[in-house]
C-alpha positions as CSV (number, residue, x, y, z in Angstrom):
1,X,0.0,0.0,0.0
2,X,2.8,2.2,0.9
3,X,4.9,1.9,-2.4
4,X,1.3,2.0,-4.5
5,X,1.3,6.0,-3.1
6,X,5.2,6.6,-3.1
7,X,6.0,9.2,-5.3
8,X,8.0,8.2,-8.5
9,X,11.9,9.9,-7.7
10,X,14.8,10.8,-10.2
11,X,16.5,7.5,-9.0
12,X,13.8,5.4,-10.0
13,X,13.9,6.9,-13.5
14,X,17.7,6.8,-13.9
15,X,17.8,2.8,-13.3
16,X,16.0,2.7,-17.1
17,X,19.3,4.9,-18.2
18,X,22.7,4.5,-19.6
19,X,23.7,7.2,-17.6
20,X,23.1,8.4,-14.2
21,X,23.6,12.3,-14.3
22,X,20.4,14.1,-14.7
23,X,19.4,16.2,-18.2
24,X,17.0,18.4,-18.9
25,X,14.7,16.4,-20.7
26,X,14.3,14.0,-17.6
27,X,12.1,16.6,-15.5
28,X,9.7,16.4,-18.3
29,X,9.8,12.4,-18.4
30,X,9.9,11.8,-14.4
31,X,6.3,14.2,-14.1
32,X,5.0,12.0,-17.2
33,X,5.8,9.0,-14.9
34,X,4.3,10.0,-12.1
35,X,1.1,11.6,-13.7
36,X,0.5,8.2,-14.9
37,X,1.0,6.4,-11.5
38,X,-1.6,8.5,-9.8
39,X,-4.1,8.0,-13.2
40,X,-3.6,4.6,-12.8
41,X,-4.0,4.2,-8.9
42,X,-7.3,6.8,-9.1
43,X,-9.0,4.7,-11.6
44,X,-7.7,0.9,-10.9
45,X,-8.8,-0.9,-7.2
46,X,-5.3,-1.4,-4.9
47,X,-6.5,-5.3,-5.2
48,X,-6.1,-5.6,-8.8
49,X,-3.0,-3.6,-8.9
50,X,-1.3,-5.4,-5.7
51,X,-1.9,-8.2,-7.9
52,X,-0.7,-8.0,-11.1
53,X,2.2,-5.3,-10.3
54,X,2.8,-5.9,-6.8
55,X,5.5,-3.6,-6.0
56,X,6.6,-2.6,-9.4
57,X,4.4,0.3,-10.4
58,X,6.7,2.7,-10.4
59,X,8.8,1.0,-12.4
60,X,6.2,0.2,-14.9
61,X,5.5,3.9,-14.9
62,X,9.0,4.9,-15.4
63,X,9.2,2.2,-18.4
64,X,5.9,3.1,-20.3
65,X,6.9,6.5,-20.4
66,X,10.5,5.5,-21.6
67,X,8.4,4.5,-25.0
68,X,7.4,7.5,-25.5
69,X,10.7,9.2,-25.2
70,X,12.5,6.3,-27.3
71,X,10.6,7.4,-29.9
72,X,10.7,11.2,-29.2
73,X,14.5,10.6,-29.0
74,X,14.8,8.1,-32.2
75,X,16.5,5.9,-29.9
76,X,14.8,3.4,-32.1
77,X,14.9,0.3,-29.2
78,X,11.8,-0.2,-29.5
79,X,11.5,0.0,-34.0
80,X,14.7,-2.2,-33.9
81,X,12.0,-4.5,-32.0
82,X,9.0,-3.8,-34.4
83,X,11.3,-3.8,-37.5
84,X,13.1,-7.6,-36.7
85,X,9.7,-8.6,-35.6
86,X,8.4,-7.2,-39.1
87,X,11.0,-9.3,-40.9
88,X,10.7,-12.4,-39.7
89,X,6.9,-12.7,-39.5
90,X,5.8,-10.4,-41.7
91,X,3.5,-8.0,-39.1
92,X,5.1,-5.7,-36.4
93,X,4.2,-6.9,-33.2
94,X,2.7,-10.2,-32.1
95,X,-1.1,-10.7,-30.8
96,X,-2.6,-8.3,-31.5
97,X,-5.2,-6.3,-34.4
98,X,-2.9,-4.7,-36.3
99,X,-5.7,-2.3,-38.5
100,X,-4.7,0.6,-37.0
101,X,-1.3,0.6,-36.3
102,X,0.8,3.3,-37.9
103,X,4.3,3.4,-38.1
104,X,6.7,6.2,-36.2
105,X,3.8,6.8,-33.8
106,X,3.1,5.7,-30.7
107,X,-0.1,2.8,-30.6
108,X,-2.2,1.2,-28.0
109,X,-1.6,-2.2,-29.7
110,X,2.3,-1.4,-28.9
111,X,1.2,-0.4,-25.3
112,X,-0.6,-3.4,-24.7
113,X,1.9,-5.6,-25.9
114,X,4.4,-4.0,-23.7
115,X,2.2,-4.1,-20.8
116,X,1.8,-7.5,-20.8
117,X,5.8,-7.6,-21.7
118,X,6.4,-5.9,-18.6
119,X,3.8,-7.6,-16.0
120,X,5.1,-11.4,-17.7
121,X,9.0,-10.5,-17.4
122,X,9.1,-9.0,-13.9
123,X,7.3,-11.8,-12.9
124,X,7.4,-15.1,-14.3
125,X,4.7,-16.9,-12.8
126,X,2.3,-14.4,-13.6
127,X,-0.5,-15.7,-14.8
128,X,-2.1,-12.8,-17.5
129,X,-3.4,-12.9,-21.3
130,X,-2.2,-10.4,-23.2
131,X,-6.0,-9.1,-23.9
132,X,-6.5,-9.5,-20.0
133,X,-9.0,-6.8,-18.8
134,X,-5.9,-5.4,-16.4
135,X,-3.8,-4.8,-19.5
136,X,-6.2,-3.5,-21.6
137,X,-7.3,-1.1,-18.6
138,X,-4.2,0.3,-17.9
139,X,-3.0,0.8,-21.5
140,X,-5.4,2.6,-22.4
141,X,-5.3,5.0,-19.3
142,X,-1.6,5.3,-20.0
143,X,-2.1,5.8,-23.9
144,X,-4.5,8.5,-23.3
145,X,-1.6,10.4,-21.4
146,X,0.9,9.6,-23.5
147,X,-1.2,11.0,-26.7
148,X,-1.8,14.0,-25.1
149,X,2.1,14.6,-24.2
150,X,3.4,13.6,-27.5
151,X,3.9,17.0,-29.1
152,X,5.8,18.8,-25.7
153,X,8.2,15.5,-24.9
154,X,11.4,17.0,-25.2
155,X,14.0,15.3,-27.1
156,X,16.8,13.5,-25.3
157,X,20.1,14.1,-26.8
158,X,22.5,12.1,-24.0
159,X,20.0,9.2,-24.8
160,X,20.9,9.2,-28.3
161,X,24.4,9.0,-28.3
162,X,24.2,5.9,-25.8
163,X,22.3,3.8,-28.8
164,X,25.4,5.0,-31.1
165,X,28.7,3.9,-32.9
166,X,31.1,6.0,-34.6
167,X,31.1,4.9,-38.5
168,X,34.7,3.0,-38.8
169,X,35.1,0.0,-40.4
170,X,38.2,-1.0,-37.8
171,X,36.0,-2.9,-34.9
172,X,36.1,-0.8,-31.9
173,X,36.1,-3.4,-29.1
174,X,35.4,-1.6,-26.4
175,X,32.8,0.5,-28.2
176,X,30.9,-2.4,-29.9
177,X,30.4,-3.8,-25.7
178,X,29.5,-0.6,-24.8
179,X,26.7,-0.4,-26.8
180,X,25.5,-3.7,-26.3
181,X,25.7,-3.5,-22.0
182,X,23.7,-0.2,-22.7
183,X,20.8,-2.4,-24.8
184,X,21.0,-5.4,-22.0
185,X,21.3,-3.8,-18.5
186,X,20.9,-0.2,-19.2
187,X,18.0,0.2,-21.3
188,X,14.2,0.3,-20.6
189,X,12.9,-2.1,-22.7
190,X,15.8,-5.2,-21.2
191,X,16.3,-4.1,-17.5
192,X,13.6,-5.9,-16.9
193,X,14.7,-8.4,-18.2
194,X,18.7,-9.4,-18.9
195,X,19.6,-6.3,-16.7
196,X,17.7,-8.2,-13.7
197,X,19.2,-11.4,-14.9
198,X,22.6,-10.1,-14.4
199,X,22.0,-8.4,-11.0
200,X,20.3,-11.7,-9.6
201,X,23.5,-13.5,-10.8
202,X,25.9,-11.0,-9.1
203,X,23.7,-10.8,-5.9
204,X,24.1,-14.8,-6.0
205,X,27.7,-14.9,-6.3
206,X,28.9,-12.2,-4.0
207,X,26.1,-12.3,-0.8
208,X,27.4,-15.1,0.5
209,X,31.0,-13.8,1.2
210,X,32.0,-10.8,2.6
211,X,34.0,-8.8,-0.2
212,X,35.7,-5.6,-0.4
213,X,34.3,-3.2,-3.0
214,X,37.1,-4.0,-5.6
215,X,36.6,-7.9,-5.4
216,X,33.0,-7.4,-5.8
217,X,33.8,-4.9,-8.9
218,X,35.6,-8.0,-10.2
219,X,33.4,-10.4,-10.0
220,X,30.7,-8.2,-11.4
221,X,32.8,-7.8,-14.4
222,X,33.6,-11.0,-15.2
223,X,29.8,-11.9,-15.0
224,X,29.0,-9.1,-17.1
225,X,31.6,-10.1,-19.2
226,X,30.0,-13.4,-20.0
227,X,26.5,-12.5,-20.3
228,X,27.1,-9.8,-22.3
229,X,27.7,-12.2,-25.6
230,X,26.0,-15.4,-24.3
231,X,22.4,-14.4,-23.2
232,X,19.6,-13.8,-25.5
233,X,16.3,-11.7,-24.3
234,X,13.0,-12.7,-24.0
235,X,11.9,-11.1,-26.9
236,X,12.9,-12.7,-29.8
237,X,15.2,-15.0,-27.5
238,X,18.2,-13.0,-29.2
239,X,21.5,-12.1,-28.2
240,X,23.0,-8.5,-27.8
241,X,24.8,-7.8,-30.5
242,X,21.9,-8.6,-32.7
243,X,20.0,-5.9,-31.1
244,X,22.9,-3.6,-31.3
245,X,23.6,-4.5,-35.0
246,X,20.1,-4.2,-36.0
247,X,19.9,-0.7,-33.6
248,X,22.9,0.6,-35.7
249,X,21.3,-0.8,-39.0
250,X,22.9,-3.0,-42.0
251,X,24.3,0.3,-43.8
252,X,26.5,0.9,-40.6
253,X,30.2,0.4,-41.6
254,X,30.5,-1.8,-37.9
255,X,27.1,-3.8,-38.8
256,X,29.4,-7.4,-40.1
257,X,31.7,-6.6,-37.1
258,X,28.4,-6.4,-34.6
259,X,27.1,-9.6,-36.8
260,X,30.6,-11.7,-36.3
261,X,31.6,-11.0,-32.9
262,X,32.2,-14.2,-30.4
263,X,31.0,-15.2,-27.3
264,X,33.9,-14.9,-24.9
265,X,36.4,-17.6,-24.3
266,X,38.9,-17.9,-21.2
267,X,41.6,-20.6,-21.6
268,X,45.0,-21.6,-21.2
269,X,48.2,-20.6,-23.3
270,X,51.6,-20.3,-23.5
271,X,53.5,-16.5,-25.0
272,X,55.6,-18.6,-27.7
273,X,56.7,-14.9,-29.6
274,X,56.1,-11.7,-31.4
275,X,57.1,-10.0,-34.5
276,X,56.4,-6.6,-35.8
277,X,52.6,-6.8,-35.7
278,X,51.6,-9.9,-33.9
279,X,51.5,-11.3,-30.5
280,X,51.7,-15.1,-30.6
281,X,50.4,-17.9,-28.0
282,X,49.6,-21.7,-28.4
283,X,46.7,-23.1,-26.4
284,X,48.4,-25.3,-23.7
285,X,45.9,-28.6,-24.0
286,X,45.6,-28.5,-27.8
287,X,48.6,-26.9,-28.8
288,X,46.6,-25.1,-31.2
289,X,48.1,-21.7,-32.2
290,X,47.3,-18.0,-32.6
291,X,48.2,-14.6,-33.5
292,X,46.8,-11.2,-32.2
293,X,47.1,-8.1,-33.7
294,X,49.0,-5.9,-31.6
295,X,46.6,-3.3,-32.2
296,X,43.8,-5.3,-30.4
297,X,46.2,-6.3,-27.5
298,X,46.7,-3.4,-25.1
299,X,48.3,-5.3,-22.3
300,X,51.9,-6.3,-24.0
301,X,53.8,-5.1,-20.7
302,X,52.5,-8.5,-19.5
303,X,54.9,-10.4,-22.3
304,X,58.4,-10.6,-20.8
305,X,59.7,-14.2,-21.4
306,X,58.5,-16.8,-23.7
307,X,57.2,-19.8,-22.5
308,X,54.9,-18.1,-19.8
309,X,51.6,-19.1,-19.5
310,X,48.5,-17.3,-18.8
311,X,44.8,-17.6,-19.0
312,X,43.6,-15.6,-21.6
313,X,40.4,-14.2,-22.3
314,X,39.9,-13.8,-26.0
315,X,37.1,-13.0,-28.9
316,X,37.2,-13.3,-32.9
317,X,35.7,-11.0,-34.8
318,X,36.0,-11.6,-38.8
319,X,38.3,-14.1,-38.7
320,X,40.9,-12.2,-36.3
321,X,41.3,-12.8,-32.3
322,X,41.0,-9.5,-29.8
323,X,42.0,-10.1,-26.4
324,X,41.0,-6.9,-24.1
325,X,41.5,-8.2,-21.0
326,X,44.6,-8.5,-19.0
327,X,46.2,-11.6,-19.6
328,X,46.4,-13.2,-16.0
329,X,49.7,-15.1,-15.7
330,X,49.5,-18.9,-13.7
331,X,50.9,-22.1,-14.0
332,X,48.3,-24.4,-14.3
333,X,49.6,-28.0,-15.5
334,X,47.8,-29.5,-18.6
335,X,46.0,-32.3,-16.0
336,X,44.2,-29.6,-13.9
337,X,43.5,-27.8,-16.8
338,X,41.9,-30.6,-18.6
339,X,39.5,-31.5,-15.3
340,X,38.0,-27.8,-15.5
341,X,37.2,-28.6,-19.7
342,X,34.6,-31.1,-20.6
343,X,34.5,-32.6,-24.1
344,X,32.0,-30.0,-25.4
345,X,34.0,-26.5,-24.0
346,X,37.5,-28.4,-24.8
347,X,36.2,-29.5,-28.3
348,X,34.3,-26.1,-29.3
349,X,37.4,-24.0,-28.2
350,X,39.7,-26.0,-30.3
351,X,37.5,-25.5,-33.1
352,X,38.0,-21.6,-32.1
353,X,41.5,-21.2,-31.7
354,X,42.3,-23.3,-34.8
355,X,39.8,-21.0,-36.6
356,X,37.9,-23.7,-38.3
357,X,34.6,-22.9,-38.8
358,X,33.9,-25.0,-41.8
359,X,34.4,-28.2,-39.7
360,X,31.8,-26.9,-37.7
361,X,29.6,-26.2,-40.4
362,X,30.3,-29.4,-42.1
363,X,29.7,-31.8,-38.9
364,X,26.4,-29.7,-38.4
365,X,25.5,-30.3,-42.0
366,X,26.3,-34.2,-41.5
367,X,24.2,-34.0,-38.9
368,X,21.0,-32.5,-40.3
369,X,21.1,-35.0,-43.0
370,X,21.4,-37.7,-40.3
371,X,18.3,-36.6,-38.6
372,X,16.6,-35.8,-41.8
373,X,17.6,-39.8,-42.7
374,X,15.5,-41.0,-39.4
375,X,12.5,-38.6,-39.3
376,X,11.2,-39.0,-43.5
377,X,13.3,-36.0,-44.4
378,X,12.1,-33.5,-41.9
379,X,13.6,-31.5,-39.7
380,X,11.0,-31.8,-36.9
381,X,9.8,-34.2,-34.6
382,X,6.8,-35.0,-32.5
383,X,6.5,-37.1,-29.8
384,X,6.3,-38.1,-26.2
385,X,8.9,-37.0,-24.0
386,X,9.5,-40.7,-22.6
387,X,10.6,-41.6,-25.9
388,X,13.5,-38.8,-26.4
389,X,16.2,-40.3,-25.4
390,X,15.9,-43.1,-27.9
391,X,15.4,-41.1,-31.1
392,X,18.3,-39.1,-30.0
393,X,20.4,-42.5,-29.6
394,X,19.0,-43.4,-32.8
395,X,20.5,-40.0,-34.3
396,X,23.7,-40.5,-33.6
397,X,24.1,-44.3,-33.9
398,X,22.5,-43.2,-37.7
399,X,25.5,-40.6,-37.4
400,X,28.6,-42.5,-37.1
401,X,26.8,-44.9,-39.3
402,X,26.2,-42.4,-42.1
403,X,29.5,-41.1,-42.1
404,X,32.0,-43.6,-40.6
405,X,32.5,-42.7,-37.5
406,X,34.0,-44.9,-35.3
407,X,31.5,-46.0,-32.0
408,X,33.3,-44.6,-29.7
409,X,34.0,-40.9,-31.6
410,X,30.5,-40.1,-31.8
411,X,31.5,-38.0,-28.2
412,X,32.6,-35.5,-30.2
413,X,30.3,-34.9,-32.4
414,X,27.0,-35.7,-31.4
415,X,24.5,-34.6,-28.9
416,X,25.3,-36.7,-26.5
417,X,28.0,-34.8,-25.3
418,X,26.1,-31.6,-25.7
419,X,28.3,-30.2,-28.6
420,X,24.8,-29.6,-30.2
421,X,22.3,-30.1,-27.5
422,X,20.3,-27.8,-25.5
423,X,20.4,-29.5,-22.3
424,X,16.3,-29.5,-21.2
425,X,15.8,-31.5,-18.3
426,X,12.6,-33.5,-18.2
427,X,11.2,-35.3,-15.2
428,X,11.5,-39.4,-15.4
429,X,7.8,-40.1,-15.0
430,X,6.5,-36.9,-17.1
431,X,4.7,-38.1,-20.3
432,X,4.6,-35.0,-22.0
433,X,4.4,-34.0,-25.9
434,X,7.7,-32.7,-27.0
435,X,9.2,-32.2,-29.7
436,X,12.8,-32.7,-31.2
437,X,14.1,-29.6,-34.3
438,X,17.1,-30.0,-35.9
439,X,18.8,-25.5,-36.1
440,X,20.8,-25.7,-39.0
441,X,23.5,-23.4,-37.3
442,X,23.5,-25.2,-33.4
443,X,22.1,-28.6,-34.3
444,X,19.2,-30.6,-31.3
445,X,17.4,-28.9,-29.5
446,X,14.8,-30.5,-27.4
447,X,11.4,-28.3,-25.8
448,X,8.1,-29.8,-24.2
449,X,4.9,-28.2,-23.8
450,X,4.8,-26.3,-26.9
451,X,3.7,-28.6,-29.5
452,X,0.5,-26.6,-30.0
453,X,2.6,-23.7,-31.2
454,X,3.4,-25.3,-34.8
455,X,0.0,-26.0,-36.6
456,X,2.0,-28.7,-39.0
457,X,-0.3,-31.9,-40.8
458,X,2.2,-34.0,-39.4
459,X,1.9,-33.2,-35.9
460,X,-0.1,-35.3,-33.9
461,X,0.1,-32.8,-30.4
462,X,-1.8,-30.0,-32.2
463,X,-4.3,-28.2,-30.8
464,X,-6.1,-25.4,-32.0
465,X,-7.8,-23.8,-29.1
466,X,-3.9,-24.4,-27.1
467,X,-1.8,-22.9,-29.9
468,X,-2.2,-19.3,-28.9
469,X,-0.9,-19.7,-25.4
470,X,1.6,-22.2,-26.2
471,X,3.4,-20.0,-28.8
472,X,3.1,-17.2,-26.4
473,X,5.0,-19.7,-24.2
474,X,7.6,-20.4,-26.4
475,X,8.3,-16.9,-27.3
476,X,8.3,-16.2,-23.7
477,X,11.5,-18.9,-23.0
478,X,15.3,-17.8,-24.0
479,X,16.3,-20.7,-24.8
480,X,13.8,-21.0,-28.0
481,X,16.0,-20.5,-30.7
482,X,15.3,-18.0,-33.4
483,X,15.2,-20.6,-35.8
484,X,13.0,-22.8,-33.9
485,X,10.6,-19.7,-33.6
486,X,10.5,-19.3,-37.9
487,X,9.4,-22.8,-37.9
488,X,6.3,-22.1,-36.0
């Protein structure tokens, strides 16, 4: 009751911004926010709202009224949203009546939808349609306020240039993950979502030890550092540096670079050298070898004497390793190192290092065909849950078979070792429909529950009144793949 009448402060507003020093335009935007709290408590029961937002209402406020500016400000967070959306399904947003929806305004329909975004992400057990009478109550309370302030909201400049990237072909590192930590944890429509992910994670790994403020500054940044090119959002279940490269747009001279980047990979290696432009290092398990521009290695002080070794933390980026970490000298022998990689990480990063990527493609493309040989040529498959494990031993027995692999190499190359499996874990006596698609570019992946979602002739799980709220499930998890959503 207490938070439903606290006022909205600056602070609250700032936590939906990639900065933290107050502008000029944010006056304008923090009354906005709190005009619509107080519309919205007037006309909504305490009940209802306790309910659905529990304690979160000012933050809703502060993030429905950071729509408006996004597209006062041509931040474009939320277009990059409606304009991916538009290219893979063909509409702008999903579930809703699109008749009246106009481009480069703001619309109830996109309202609604974020609404229901918002109540869904906060909290995940929340059970709420996205035409529930709460949603369509509220957006239309906060759409009325919002029309009426379109034509004074202010512009914000500092805003702007925190959604930007100087046009240079040359990959600016340290630029290109600056823009992306402002989309995941910094921006209104994902700090919700992957910015809440990535507190929860820190607040996990630092509350139960007592740590000095530069430890925990560590450890914050070496979570970030990870999530930053391995988590994909809710919506669209994509990662960062597709929303940053489809922010920036496919005529930006750093789109390819924003496209190509890696995830982030710490290992083992040896300084074996350097000539005029290269830093060189060999991977200490795999003896696999690389050279870094010098250019895109900052820390050479660290490189004194041949031979040491050092765990590295590296990236590629078109075909060419970046390593902007300091290098963090150990001597770790080959057994220890070798307990802390399993046969996927080991197998994956010596793929990496040795800058191979057509194996990768060429074992995936084995693969498919495998799984196509087994399922009549498709590339899905319906069934019970009890019965996944078999099909999946019959994939790769029809693996190794296919391709003459010996029994015991299949570990390297099939799902059974997770070098193209989505690990789902599914309870020994459920008896569930699942289903079993075949990603062209990461290989099985294995989902229950959503069956409903793919209206296909050969799908025996289908049906009709349960395919609205099962693909609303499925777009909901972050671990649907993008491709796995197309087929839908």
């Amino acid at each position: 009751m207490f938070k439903l009448r606290q006022k909205i402060y600056l602070g609250d507003w700032l936590l939906l911004k990639p900065y933290k020093s107050q502008v000029s335009s944010d006056v304008f935007y923090l009354q906005l926010s709190n005009q619509i709290k107080s519309s919205i408590t007037k006309q909504i029961d305490v009940e209802t709202l306790e309910r659905f937002f529990d304690d979160a209402l000012n933050l809703y406020a502060c993030f429905i009224v950071s729509y408006l500016e996004d597209n006062i400000s041509e931040t474009n967070l939320w277009n990059t949203f409606v304009k991916i959306h538009k290219q893979l399904y063909g509409f702008q947003i999903p579930l809703y009546d699109l008749s009246e929806h106009y481009e480069d305004e703001i619309n109830l329909q996109d309202v609604q939808f974020l609404t229901w975004y918002f109540v869904k992400t906060v909290d995940n057990e929340a059970e709420i349609e996205p035409n529930n009478d709460i949603v369509v109550q509220v957006s239309t309370i906060v759409m009325n306020i919002l029309d009426d302030a379109w034509d004074d909201a202010p512009e914000n400049n500092k805003l702007q240039a925190a959604y930007q990237l100087d046009e240079t072909t040359e990959i600016d590192f340290e630029a290109v993950q600056y823009l992306i930590e402002n989309i995941l944890y910094e921006s209104y429509l994902f700090y919700i979502d992957t910015g809440s992910r990535f507190v929860n994670l820190v607040r996990d790994q630092t509350e139960k030890e007592q740590l000095d403020a530069t430890a925990f500054l560590i450890i914050s940044s070496e979570i970030k550092d990870i999530l930053t090119f391995t988590e994909n959002t809710k919506l669209l279940a994509l990662k960062g540096k597709i929303w940053a490269a489809e922010l920036v747009g496919n005529k930006h001279p750093q789109y390819q670079n924003l496209i190509n980047v890696s995830e982030r990979y710490s290992n083992h290696f040896y300084y074996t050298g350097k000539d005029e432009h290269h830093f060189f290092f060999e991977r200490v398990l795999s003896e696999r070898k690389i050279n870094i521009n010098k250019t895109d290695f900052e820390h050479d002080v660290f490189l004194k004497k041949t031979g040491t070794q050092f765990l590295l933390t590296i990236f590629q980026c078109n075909n060419k390793f970046i390593a902007p970490k300091i290098p963090i000298k150990n001597n770790v022998s080959k057994s220890e190192i070798a307990k802390d990689n399993n046969i996927f990480n080991d197998f994956e990063v010596s793929l990496f290092v040795s800058n191979e990527k057509d194996t990768i493609e060429a074992i995936l493309n084995d693969q498919l065909e495998a799984f196509c040989a087994i399922n009549d040529g498709q590339q899905i498959l319906f069934i019970l849950s009890e019965d996944v494990e078999d099909c999946l031993n019959n994939f790769y027995e029809c693996y190794n078979s296919l391709f003459s692999k010996p029994q015991n190499q299949h570990s390297k190359f099939c799902i059974k070792d997770n070098l193209t499996y989505y690990d789902y874990k599914i309870e020994d006596s459920a008896d569930l429909p699942a289903l079993i698609y075949f990603n062209p570019k990461r290989g099985i992946e294995v989902q229950v529950l959503i069956n409903s979602a793919f209206p296909l002739d050969d799908n025996p799980f289908y049906f009709e009144e349960d395919s609205e709220e099962e693909f609303i499930f499925m777009i909901e998890q972050t671990n649907t793949s993008q491709s796995c959503l197309n087929f839908a």
